[in-house]
C-alpha positions, 0 to 999 in steps of 0.5 A: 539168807533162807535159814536152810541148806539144800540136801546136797550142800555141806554143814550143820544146818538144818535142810530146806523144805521143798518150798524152801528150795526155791529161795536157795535156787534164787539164793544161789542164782545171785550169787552166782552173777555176783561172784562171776562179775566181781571175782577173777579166778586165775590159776594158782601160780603155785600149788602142793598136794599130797594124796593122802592113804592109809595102810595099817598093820599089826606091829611088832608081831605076836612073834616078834614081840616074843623076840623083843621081850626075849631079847630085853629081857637079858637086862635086869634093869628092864622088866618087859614083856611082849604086851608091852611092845605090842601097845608102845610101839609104833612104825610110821613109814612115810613117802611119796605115792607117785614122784609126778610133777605137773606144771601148767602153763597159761597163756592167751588163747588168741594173741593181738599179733594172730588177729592182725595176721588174720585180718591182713591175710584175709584183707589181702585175699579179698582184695586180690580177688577183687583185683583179679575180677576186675581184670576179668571184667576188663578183659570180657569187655575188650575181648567183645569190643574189639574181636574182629568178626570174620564175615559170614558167608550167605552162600548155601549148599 
């Protein structure tokens, strides 16, 4: 689309020039609403990996190619020397670094059950106290209609 990378993407071409950047940025700003509206990205359902490392010696030995060549050397039919172990053999060790298994599991954050537990708890709060007002209210009025008042006394001391 622009002709050119931006400095901290990967691959042979060529890097954009400062003015170029701008159409990569909006380059990259389509693709970005593009791909979020048209790709669902699960998890995998099922994945390996294995970290690879390398570790690296001299083998056989100068000593024990020595041994070997001394050793071999006992058949006439085998003309060896130490230098000939030290450039045709090989020991490969392979293994499992760590013996870790990682499961994940998905599951939906908020289930339609929890929603209607939630309205149904707060519909019921809200409506208990709803009631309880209005018995209150009731109970004020009738406590102010009905009291019976003592009758004063106008003498003074």
């Amino acid at each position: 689309m622009c002709g050119c990378r931006a400095p901290y993407m990967p691959g042979p071409g060529r890097e954009c020039s400062p003015p170029e950047i701008i159409c990569v940025r909006d380059a990259m700003d389509v693709y970005g609403r593009n791909s979020s509206q048209t790709c669902l990205c699960p998890v995998p359902c099922h994945t390996v990996r294995y970290a690879a490392t390398i570790s690296q010696a001299k083998f056989p030995s100068d000593f024990y190619s020595q041994v070997l060549a001394a050793q071999l050397s006992a058949n006439p039919n085998l003309n060896v020397d130490a230098d000939y172990f030290s450039n045709n053999l090989c020991l490969i060790n392979i293994f499992f670094n760590e013996l870790i298994r990682q499961t994940t599991t998905q599951q939906e954050a908020y289930l339609f059950v929890s929603l209607l537990s939630d309205i149904g708890g707060s519909l019921g709060m809200w409506m208990g106290a709803s009631i309880l007002t209005v018995v209150e209210i009731f109970d004020i009025m009738g406590y102010s209609l009905f009291r019976t008042r003592a009758p004063r006394s106008n003498h003074m001391v």
